[in-house]
C-alpha positions in Angstrom: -48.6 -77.9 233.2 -49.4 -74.5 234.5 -52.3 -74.8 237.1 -56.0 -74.0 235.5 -58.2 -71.3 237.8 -61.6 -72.4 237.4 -64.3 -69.7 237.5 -65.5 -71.0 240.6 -62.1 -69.4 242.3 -63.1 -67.6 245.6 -60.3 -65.6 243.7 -62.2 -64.4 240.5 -65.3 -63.6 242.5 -63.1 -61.1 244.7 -61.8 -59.3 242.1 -64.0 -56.1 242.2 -65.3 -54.7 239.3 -64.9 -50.6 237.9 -67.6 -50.5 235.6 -66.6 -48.3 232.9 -70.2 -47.9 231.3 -68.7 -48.8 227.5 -71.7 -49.7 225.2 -72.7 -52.8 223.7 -72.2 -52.8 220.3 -74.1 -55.4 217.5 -71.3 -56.4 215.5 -73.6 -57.8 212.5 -73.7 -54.2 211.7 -70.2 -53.9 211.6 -69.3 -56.3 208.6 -65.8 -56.8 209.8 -66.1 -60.4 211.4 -67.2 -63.6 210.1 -70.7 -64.5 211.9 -69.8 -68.3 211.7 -73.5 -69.9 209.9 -74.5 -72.4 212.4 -74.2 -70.0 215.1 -77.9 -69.9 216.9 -79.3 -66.4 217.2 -81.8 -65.9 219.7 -84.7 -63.1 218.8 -83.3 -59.7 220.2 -79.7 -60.8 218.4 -77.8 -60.7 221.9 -75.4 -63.5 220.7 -73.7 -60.8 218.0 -73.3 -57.8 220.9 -70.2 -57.2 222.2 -68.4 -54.1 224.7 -66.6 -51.6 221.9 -63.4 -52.3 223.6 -63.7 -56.2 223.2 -64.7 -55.5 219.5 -61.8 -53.7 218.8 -59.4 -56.2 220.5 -61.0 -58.8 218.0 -60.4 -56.6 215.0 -56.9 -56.2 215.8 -56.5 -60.1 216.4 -57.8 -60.7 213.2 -55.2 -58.3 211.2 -52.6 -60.2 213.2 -53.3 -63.3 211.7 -51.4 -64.8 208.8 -52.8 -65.1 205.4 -55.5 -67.0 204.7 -57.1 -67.2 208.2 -60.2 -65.6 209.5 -61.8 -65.4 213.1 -65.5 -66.9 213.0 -67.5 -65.6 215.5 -70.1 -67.8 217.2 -71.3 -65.8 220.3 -70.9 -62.3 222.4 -73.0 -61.7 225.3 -75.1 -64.0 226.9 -78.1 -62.7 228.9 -77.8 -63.4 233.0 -80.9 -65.3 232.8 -79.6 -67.4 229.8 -76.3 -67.7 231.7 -77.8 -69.1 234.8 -79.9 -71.8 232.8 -76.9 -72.7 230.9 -75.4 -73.7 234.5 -78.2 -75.3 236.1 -78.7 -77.9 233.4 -74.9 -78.9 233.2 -74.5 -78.5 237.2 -77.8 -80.8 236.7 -76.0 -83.4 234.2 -73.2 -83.9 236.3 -75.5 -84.4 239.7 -76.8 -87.3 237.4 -73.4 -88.5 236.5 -71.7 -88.4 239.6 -74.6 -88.7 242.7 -71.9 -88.6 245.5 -70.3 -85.3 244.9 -71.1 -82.7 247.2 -72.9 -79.4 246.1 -69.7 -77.9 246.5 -67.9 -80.1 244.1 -70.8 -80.0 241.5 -70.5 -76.2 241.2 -66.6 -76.2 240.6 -66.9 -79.0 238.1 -69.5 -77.2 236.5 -67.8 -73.8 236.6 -65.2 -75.9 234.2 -67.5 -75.8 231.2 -69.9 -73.1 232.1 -69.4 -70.0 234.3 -71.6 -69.6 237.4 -74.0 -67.1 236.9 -72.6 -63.8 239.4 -69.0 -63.8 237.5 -69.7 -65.2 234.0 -67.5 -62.6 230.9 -70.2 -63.5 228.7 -73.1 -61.6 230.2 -70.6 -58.5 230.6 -70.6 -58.3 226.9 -66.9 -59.3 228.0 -66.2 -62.5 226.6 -66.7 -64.2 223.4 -66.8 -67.7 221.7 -65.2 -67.9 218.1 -63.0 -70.3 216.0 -61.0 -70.0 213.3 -61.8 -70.3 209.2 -59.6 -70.3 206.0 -60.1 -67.0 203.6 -63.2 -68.2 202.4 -64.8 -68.4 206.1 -64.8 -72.2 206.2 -64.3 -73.5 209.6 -61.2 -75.0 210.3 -60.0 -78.3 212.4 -59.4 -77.1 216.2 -60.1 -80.3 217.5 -63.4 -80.1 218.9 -66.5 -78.5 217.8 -67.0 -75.1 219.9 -69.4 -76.0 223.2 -68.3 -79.4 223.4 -68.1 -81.0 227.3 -64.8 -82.3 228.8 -67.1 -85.3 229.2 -68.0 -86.1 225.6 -64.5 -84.4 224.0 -62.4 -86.8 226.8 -60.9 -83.1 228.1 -59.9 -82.3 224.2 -62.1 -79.0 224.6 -59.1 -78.2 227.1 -57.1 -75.8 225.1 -53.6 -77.2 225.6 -54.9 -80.7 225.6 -53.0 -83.7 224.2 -55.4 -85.6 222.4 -55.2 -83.6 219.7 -54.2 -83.9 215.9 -51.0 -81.6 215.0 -53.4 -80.2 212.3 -55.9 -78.9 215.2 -53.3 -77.7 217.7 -51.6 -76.0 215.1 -54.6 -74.3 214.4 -55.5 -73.3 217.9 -51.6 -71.7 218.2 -52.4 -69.3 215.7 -56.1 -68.5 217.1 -54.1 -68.1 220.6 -51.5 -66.7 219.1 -53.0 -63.1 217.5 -56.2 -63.1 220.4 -53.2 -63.3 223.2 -51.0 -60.5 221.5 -54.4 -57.9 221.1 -54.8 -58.3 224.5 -57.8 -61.5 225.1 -56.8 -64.2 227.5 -58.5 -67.5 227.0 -60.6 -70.1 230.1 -58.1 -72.8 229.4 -60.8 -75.5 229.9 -62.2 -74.2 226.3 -60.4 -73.4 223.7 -62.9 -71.2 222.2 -63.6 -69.1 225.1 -61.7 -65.6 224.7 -62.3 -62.2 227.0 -61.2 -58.8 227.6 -61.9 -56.5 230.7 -64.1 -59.3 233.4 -63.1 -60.4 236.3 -61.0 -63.5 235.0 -59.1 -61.3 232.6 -58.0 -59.2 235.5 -57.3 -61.8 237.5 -54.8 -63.3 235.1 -53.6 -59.8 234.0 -53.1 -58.2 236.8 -55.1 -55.8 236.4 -56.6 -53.9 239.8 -60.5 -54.3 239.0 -62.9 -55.5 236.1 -63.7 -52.7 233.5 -66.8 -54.9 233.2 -69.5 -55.9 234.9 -72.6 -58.2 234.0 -76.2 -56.8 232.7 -78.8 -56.8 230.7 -78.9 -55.6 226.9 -80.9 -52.9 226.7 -83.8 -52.4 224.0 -83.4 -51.0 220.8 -84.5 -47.1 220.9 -88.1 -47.0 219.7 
């Protein structure tokens, strides 16, 4: 099994990043992509925002796919401050869990599930969460429900895990399978978790810098 970089990689943070300035777009707008139902959607609608060039990369993953198969989108950007408190209260759970780890260990076990703050795709408008549905945009079996914790899934959130039916990994193959070929690459730890353009995706690229950096949303013109 190819080794997994965690976000917590000394090697993600030093890839540096040439923002490029592309916008954040609100794809509910758009009308192209499935907003899957149960999806939360915080006031200001970040969840459904998303850089233009990420955006496009999902509409041409979803052409790619073979009949019958739609991508469900779940979440986009994620505000820093939402991104940090996401990591505090699993880093937190897993201080509970496991009181003789080190800080050190805490924040790379963390960084497994949820990225650290600094680096994390999501608040570049960079990365986004999303499953796969049948032609009437009912979800499909992937094995896990999107979000769930190598703790409570026994590691079957991990995308090539074993513990798996055929059913659900031959579902994640063709989500994999178009998102790889428009150009996403996928946090192997969840299955769900696809990006374009951060740090991570240039790491595993090859790419010389990050075409995006994190920030805030900016409001709606009054």
């Amino acid at each position: 099994m190819t080794e997994i970089v965690l976000m917590s990689d000394p090697k993600v943070a030093a890839v540096p990043v040439a923002e490029c300035g592309e916008r954040l777009l609100d794809i509910r707008g758009d009308g192209r992509l499935t907003i899957e139902a149960r999806t939360w959607q915080d006031p200001a609608g970040a969840f459904a925002h998303l850089r233009a060039g990420v955006l496009a990369r999902l509409l041409e993953a979803q052409e790619q796919l073979p009949p019958g198969f739609r991508l469900l989108f779940v979440e986009g950007y994620r505000p820093p401050s939402l991104q940090r408190e996401y990591f505090e209260e699993y880093a937190a759970e897993l201080r509970a869990l496991h009181p003789r780890w080190s800080a050190d260990r805490i924040h790379s076990a963390a960084s497994s599930y949820v990225s650290p703050p600094d680096i994390a795709p999501h608040s570049a408008g960079a990365a986004v969460d999303l499953t796969l549905g049948d032609a009437d945009g009912r979800e499909l079996d992937l094995g896990t429900p999107i979000d769930a914790s190598p703790e409570e899934s026994d590691g079957a959130c991990y995308t090539h895990a074993a513990n798996i039916s055929e059913e659900a990994r031959a579902h994640r193959a063709v989500l994999s399978g178009a998102l790889t070929a428009a150009g996403l690459v996928n946090y192997p730890t969840e299955w769900w978790h696809w990006s374009y353009g951060d740090r991570y995706w240039a790491l595993r690229t090859g790419a010389p810098a990050a075409l995006y950096g994190p920030g805030e949303l900016a409001p709606p013109p009054s």
